[in-house]
N, C-alpha and C positions, 0 to 999 in steps of 0.2 A: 504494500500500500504506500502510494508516495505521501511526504510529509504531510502536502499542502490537504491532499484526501484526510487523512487522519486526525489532524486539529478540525478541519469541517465537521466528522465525525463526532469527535469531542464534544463541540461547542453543539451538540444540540440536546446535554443533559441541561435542564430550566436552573437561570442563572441565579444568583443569591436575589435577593429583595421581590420577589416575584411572592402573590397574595397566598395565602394558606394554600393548599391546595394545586399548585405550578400554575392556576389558568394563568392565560395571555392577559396583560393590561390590556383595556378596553383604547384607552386613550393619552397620547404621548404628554397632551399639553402640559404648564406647569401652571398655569392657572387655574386651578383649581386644587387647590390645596385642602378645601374639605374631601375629597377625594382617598389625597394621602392622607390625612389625619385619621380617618376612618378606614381604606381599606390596603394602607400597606405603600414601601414604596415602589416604584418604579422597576421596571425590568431592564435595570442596568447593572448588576454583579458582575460575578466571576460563575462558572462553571464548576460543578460540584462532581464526585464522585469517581470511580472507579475511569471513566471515558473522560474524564476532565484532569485525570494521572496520568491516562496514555495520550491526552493529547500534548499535557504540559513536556513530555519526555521528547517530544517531536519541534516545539515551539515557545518552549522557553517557560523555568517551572513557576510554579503557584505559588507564592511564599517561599522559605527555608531558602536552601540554598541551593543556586540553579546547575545543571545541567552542564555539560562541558563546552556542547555545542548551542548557548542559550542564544534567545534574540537580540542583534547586535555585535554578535560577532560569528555564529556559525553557521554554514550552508542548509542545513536543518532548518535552524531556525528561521533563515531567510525565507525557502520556501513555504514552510508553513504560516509565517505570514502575510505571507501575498497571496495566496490561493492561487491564481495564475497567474506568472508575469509576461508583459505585454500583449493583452485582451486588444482584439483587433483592432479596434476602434477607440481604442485608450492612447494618450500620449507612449510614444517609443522609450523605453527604460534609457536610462545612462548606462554607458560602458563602462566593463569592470574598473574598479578604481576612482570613478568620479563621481560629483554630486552633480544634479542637474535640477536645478531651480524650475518646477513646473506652476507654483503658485507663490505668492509674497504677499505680505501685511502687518496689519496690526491685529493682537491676540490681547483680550481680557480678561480676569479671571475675577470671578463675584461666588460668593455663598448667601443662600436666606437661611433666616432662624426659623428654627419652628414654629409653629403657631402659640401664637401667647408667651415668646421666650423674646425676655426685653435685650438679653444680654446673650451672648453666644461665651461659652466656657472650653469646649472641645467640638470634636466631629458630632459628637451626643447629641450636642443641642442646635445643629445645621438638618433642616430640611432638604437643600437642595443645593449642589454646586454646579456654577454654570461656566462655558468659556465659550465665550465670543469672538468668530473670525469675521476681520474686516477688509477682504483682499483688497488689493489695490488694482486688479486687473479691470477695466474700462466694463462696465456693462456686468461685472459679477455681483453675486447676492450677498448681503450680510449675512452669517447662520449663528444661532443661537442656541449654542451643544449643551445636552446635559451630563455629565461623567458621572457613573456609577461609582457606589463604595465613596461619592461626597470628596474626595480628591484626586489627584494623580496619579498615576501607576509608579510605582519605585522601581529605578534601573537597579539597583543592587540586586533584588531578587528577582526581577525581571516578572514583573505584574502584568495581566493584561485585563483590562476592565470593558465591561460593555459603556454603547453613549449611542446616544441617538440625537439628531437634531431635532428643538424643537418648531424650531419657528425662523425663515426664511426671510428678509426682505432687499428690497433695492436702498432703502433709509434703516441707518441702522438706528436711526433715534426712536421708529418703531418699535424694534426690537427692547429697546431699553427701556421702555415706557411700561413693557410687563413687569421690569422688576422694581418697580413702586411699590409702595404701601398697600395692602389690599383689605378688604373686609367683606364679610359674607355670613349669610344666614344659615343657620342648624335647626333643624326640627328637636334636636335637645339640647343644647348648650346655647341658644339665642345668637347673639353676633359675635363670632369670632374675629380676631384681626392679628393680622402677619406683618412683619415688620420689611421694611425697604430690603430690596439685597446691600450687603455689602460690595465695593470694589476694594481685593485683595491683592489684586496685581496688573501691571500691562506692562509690555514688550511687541517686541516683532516677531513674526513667523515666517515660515517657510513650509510647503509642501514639496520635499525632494524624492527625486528619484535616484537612487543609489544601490550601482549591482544591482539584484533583480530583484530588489522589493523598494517601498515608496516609506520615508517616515514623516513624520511631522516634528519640527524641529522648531525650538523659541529660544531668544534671547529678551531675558529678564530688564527691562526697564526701569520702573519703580516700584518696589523701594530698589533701590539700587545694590542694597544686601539682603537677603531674604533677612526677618525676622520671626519670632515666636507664631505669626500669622500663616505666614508664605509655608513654615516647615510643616504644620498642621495640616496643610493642605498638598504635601510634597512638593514645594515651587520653588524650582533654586535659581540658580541665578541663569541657568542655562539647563534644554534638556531636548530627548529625542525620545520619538517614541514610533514604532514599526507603527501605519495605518493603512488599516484596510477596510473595505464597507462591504454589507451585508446584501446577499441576494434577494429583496424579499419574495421570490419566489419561494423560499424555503422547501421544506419537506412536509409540507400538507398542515391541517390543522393542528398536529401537534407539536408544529415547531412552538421553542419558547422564545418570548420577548413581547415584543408590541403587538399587539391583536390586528389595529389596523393599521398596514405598512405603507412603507413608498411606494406612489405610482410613479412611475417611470415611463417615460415612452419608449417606444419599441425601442428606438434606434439604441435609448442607453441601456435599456434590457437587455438588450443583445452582447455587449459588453461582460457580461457574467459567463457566456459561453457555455450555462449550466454550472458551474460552483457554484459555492456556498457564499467564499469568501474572495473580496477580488483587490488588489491592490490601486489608491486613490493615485492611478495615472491621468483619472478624471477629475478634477474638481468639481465641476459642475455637479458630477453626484451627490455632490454634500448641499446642495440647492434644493434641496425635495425634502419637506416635511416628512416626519416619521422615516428620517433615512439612517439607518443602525450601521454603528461602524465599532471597530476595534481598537484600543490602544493598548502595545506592548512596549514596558519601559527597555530601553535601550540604551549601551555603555554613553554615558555621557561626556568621557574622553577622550576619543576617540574617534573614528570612522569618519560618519558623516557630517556632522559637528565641526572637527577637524577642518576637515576636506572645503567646507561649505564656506568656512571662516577664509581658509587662501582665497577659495575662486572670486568674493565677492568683498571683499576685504575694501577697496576704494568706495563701493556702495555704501557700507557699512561707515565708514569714514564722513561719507558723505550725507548720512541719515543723522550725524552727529552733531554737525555742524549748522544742520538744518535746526540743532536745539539749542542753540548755545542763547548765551543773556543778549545777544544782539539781536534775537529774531523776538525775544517776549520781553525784553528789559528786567530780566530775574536775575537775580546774584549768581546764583550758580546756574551749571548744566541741570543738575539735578532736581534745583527748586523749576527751572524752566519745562522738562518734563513733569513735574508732578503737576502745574500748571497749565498742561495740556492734558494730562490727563482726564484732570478734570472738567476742563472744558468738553472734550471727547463723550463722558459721560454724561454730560447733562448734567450733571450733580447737583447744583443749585435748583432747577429750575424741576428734576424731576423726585430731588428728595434723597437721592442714593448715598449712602453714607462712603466716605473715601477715607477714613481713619486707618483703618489696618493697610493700606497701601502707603498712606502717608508715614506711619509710627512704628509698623509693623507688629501693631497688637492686636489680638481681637476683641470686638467690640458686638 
């Protein structure tokens, strides 16, 4: 069985957070939050059990300590997380040895509390963590992801978590407008009310294509050094992760995750080739509501990170300089992006709390 079959395989034991019983969530959105408060979170975990062992030994393990050939560094693991690489109609991979820059931008990272929780103390008292990609390519969508397990995947043990997008637009201030304030009615608790998302972090992205699988790669912005906030949520200063997206044709009603999936038009349908799982040589895929993808942490010094850092190295330079105190009149680099940050968010104007990106505390 080759790798990329075998983690397919794997990934269809029902992920952690899925309601009593494995059924499918009904519905990806995140607003609605009497939803989760009453029936459970989200079908965004990890893979459980005996098929979720054989797949971690193919694609990099679950916890503890990984595998020799794990995601990020070994043949195994590459093809196990790309399910196929170069789908006909997907961007052409990079040649062994390089990164190839298929998408760029800017990358946000927020949590909300749970309902009724004024203060956030750990992962315990977070409902929901979001990241938001803001490509910069002419004509593409904002997508507004949700990551299971409430953070990151850890490259040390090489974690791979579910995420699904929920909410797509061309204005990302739409997108941001959901993670306001909310309140809502209960037939037994009367008016409940959730507090604004936090903003935790932002930087740049990169959707790269490297050897024969595709990662998702960020450099950290502000806060400039993670703090007690950023590490709770695994965000360092820099990180990669193997990404691939989910076929929703799946294997019939008893595939687990989202009840109702991406529609896709033929043409990017056809792009799955039949997998399960297929590596993001598309971005465009990540454009479609209820579109389920995977993140697997990956060596963070190393490879593509590396590689990414020479090839674009004057860009990077040049994104720096775009922040300095002559473009906003702020003292430092640093106060000048936290200053854009904010602006970015709306934060005044839509409520979003910016403290643990500013302090690096939670709040």
């Amino acid at each position: 069985m080759a790798a990329h079959e075998a983690v397919a395989e794997g990934l269809q034991e029902p992920p952690e957070g899925l309601p009593e019983g494995g059924e499918p969530v009904k519905n990806a959105r995140a607003a609605s939050p009497a939803a989760e408060e009453e029936g459970g979170a989200p079908a965004t975990g990890e893979p459980t059990g005996k098929k979720a062992r054989r797949a971690a030994s193919a694609g990099g393990a679950e916890g503890g300590e990984a595998p020799k050939a794990a995601a990020g560094g070994g043949e195994e693991a590459a093809a196990a997380a790309s399910g196929v690489a170069g789908a006909e109609d997907a961007a052409a991979p990079a040649k062994a040895g390089e990164a190839d820059v298929i998408e760029e931008g800017r990358i946000q990272f927020f949590y909300r509390p749970k309902v009724e929780k004024q203060e956030v103390g750990g992962l315990g008292d977070v409902q929901r963590f979001f990241m938001l990609l803001r490509p910069e390519r002419p004509g593409a969508k904002a997508r507004l992801c949700v990551v299971g397990k409430k953070r990151l995947p850890s490259a040390r043990r090489h974690e791979r978590f579910f995420g699904f997008v929920e909410a797509v637009s061309e204005d990302a201030e739409t997108l941001l407008e959901g993670l306001g304030e909310q309140s809502y009615e209960t037939k037994t608790r009367g008016t409940r009310h959730v507090g604004a998302a936090r903003a935790v972090g932002q930087g740049t992205y990169g959707i790269v294509s490297h050897k024969d699988h595709v990662n998702l790669v960020y450099k950290l912005e502000v806060p400039a050094e993670p703090g007690e906030a950023q590490l709770e949520f695994t965000i360092g200063t820099m990180g990669s992760f193997v990404f691939a997206v989910k076929n929703p044709a799946g294997r019939g009603p008893a595939d687990p995750g989202l009840e109702e999936k991406a529609e896709y038009s033929e043409e990017k349908q056809q792009q799955f080739q039949g997998y399960s799982w297929i590596p993001v040589h598309d971005p465009q895929l990540l454009e479609y509501e209820r579109c389920e993808f995977l993140l697997i942490g990956a060596a963070e010094d190393e490879g593509v990170i590396q590689e990414l850092g020479e090839a674009k190295q004057e860009q990077v330079a040049e994104a720096s300089r775009r922040h300095t105190k002559s473009a906003c009149g702020a003292e430092s680099d640093e106060e000048c992006l936290l200053e854009r940050m904010k602006e970015e968010v709306q934060a005044d104007k839509l409520g979003l709390v910016t403290e643990p990106a500013e302090t690096g505390q939670l709040v």
